[in-house]
C-alpha positions as YAML, in Angstrom:
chain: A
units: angstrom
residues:
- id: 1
  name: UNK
  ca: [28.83, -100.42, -24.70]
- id: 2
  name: UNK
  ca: [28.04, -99.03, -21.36]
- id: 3
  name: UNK
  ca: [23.87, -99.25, -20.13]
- id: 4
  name: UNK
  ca: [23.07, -95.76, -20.91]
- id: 5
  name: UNK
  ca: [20.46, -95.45, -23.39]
- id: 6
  name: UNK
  ca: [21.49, -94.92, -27.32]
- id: 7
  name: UNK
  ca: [19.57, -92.14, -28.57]
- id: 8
  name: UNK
  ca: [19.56, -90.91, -32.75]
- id: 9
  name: UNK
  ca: [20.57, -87.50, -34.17]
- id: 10
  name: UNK
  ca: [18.44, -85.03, -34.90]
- id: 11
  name: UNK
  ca: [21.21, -83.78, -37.53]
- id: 12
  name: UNK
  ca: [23.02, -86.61, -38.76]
- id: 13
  name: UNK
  ca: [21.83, -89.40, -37.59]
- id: 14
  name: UNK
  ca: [24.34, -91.36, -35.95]
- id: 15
  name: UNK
  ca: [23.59, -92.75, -32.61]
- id: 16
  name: UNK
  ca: [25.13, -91.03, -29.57]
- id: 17
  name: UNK
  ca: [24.58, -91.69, -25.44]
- id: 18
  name: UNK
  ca: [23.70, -89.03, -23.22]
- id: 19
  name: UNK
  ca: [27.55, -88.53, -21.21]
- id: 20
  name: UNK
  ca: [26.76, -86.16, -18.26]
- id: 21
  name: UNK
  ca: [24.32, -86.47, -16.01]
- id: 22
  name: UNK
  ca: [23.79, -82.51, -16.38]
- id: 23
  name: UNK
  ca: [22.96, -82.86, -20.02]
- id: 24
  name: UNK
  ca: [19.39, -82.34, -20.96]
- id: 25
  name: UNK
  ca: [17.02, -85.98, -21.40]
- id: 26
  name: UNK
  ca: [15.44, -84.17, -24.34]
- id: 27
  name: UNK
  ca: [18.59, -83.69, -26.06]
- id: 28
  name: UNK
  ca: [18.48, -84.85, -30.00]
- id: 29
  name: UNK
  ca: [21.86, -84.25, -31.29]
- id: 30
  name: UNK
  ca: [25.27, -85.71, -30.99]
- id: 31
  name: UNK
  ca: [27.51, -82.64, -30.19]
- id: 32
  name: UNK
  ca: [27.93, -78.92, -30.37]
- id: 33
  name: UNK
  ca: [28.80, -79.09, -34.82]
- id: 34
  name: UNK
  ca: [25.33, -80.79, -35.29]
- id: 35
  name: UNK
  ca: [23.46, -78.26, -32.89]
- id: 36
  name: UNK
  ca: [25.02, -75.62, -34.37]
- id: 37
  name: UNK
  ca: [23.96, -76.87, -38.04]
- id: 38
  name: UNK
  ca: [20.24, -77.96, -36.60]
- id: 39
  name: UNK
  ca: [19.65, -74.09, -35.45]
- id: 40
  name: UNK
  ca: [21.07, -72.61, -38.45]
- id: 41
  name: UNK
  ca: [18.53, -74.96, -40.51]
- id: 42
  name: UNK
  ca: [15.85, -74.22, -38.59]
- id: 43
  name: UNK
  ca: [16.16, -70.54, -37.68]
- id: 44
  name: UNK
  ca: [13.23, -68.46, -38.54]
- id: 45
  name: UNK
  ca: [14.19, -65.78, -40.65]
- id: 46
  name: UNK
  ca: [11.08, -64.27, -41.24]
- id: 47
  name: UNK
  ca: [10.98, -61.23, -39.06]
- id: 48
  name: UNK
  ca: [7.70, -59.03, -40.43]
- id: 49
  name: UNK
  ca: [5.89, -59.70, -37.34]
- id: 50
  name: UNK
  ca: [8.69, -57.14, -35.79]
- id: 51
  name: UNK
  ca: [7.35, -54.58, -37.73]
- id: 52
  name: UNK
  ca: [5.05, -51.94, -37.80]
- id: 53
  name: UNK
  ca: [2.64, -52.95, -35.00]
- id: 54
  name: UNK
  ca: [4.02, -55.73, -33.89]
- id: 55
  name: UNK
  ca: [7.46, -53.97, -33.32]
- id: 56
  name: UNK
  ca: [7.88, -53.24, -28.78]
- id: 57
  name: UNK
  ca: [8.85, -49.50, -30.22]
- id: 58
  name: UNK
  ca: [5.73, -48.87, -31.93]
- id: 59
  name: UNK
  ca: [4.38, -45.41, -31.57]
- id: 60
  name: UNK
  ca: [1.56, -45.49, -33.95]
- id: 61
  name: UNK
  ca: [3.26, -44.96, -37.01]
- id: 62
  name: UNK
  ca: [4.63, -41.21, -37.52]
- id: 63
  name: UNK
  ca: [7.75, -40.09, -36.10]
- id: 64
  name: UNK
  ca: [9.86, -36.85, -36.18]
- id: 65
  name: UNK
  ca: [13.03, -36.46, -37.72]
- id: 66
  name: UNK
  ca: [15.40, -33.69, -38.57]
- id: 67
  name: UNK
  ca: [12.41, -31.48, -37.83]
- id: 68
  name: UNK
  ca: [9.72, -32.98, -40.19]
- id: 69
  name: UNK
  ca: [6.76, -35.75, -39.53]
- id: 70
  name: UNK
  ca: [7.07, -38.55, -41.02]
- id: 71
  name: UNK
  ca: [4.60, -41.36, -41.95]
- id: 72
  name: UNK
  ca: [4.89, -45.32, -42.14]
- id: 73
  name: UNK
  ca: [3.94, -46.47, -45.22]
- id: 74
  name: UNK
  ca: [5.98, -49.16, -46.65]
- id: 75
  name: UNK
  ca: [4.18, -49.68, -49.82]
- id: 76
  name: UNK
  ca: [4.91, -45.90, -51.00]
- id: 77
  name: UNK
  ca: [6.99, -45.11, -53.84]
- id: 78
  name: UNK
  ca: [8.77, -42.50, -51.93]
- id: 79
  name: UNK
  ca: [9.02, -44.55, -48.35]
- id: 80
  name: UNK
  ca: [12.55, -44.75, -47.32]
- id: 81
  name: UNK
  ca: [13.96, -48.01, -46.68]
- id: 82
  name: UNK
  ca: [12.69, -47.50, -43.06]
- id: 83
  name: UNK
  ca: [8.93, -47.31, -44.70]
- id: 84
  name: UNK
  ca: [8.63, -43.61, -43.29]
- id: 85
  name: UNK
  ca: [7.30, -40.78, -46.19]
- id: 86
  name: UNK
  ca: [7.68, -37.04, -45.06]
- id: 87
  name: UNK
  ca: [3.69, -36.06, -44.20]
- id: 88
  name: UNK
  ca: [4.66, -32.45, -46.72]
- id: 89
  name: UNK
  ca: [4.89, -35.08, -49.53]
- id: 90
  name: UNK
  ca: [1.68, -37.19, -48.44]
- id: 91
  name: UNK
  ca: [-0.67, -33.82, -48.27]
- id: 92
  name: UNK
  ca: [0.84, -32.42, -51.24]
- id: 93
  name: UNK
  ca: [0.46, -35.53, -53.28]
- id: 94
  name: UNK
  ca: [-3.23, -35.57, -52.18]
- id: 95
  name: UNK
  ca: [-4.24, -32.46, -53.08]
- id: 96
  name: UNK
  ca: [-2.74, -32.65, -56.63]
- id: 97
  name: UNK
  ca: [-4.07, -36.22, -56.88]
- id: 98
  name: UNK
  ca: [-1.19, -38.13, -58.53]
- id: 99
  name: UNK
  ca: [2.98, -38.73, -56.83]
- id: 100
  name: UNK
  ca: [5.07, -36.69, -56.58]
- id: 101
  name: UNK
  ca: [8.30, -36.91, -59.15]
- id: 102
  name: UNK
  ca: [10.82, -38.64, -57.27]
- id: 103
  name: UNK
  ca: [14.01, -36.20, -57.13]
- id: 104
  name: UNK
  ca: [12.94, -33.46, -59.05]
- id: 105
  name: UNK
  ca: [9.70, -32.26, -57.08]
- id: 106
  name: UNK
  ca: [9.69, -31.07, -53.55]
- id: 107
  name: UNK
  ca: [6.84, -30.34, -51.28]
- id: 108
  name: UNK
  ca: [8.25, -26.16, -49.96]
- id: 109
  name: UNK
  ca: [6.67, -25.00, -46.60]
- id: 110
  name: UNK
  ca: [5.77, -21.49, -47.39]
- id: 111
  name: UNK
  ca: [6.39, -19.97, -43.59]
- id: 112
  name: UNK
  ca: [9.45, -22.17, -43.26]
- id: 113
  name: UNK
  ca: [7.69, -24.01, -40.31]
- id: 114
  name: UNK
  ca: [8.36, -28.04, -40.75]
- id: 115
  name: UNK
  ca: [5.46, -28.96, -39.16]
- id: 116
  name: UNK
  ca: [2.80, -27.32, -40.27]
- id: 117
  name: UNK
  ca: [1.45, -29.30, -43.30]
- id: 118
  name: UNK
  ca: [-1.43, -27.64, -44.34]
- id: 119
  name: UNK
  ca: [-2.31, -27.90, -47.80]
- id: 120
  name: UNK
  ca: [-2.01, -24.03, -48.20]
- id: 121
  name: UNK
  ca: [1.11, -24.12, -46.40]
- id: 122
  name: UNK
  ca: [2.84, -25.94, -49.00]
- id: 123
  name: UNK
  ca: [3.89, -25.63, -52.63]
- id: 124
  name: UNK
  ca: [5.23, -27.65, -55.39]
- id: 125
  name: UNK
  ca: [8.54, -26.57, -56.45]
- id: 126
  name: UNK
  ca: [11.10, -28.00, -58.69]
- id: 127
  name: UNK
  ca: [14.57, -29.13, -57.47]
- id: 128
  name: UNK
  ca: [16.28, -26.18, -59.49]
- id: 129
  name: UNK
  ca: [13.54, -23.89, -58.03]
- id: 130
  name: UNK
  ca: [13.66, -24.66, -54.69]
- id: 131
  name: UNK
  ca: [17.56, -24.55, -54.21]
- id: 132
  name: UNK
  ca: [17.20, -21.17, -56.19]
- id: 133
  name: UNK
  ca: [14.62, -19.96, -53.69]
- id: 134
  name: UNK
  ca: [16.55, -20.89, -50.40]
- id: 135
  name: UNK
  ca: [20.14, -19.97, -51.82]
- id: 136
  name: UNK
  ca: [18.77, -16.31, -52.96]
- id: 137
  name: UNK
  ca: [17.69, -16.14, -48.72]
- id: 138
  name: UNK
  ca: [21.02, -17.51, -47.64]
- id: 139
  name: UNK
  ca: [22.48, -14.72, -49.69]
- id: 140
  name: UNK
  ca: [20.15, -11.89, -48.69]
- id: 141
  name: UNK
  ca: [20.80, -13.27, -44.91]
- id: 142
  name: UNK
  ca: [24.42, -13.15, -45.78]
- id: 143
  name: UNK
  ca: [24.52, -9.12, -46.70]
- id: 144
  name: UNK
  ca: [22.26, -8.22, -43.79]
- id: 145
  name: UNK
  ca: [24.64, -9.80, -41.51]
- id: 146
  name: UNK
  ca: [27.18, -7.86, -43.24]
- id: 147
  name: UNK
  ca: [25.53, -4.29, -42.82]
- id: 148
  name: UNK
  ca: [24.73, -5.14, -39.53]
- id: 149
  name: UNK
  ca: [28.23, -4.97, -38.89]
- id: 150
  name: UNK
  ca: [29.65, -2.64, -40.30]
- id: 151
  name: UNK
  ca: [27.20, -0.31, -38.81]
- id: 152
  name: UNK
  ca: [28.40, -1.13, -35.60]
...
């Protein structure tokens, strides 16, 4: 037994020496296995102080995407697993006073304008109805396109 001091560890409690003189005085395991299983034990793994406010990339809770606002709110039934709601659905849901059905009701912008959520700008339609509405356009679109060139 050399004169170095014998020192505990942290992990599994076998006594171990400090060996290099670069190692740290503070150290409280034996090796690299029982650091290894000391920061996996004790890692926090809570991270909800990253989000919402707390999160560096916080810009005060809306964002756009795909041309629509959206809205963190992590508690709503509609919140995607981001915590963002589309700010259509919030309005809409406000003015009729209840949520909307999940999948079969959609908050329609009347003038086709994403961003403008305006509680007269928007309507309730069903799925069916709404696909109906915007298919019946794509078709009329389609024909005008078509006249337009053949009238070249």
């Amino acid at each position: 037994m050399s004169g170095k001091p014998q020192r505990k560890c942290a992990e599994c409690g076998q006594e171990f020496e400090r060996e290099r003189l670069r190692a740290s005085p503070e150290r409280t395991v034996c090796g690299v296995a029982c650091r290894n299983r000391l920061i996996t034990r004790t890692r926090q793994t809570d991270y909800s102080y990253l989000k919402g406010a707390g999160n560096h990339f916080w810009r005060g809770g809306t964002r756009k995407s795909r041309g629509y606002m959206y809205v963190w709110m992590p508690d709503h039934p509609h919140a995607s697993p981001y915590g963002y709601v589309k700010r259509a659905v919030l309005v809409l849901e406000q003015t009729l006073g209840r949520h909307l059905i999940p999948l079969e009701e959609i908050a329609h912008h009347k003038d086709r304008n994403k961003l403008n959520d305006t509680p007269e700008n928007l309507e309730l339609l069903s799925r069916s109805e709404h696909n109906r509405l915007h298919l019946k356009e794509a078709v009329i679109a389609r024909w005008e396109k078509k006249e337009r060139n053949i009238l070249k």
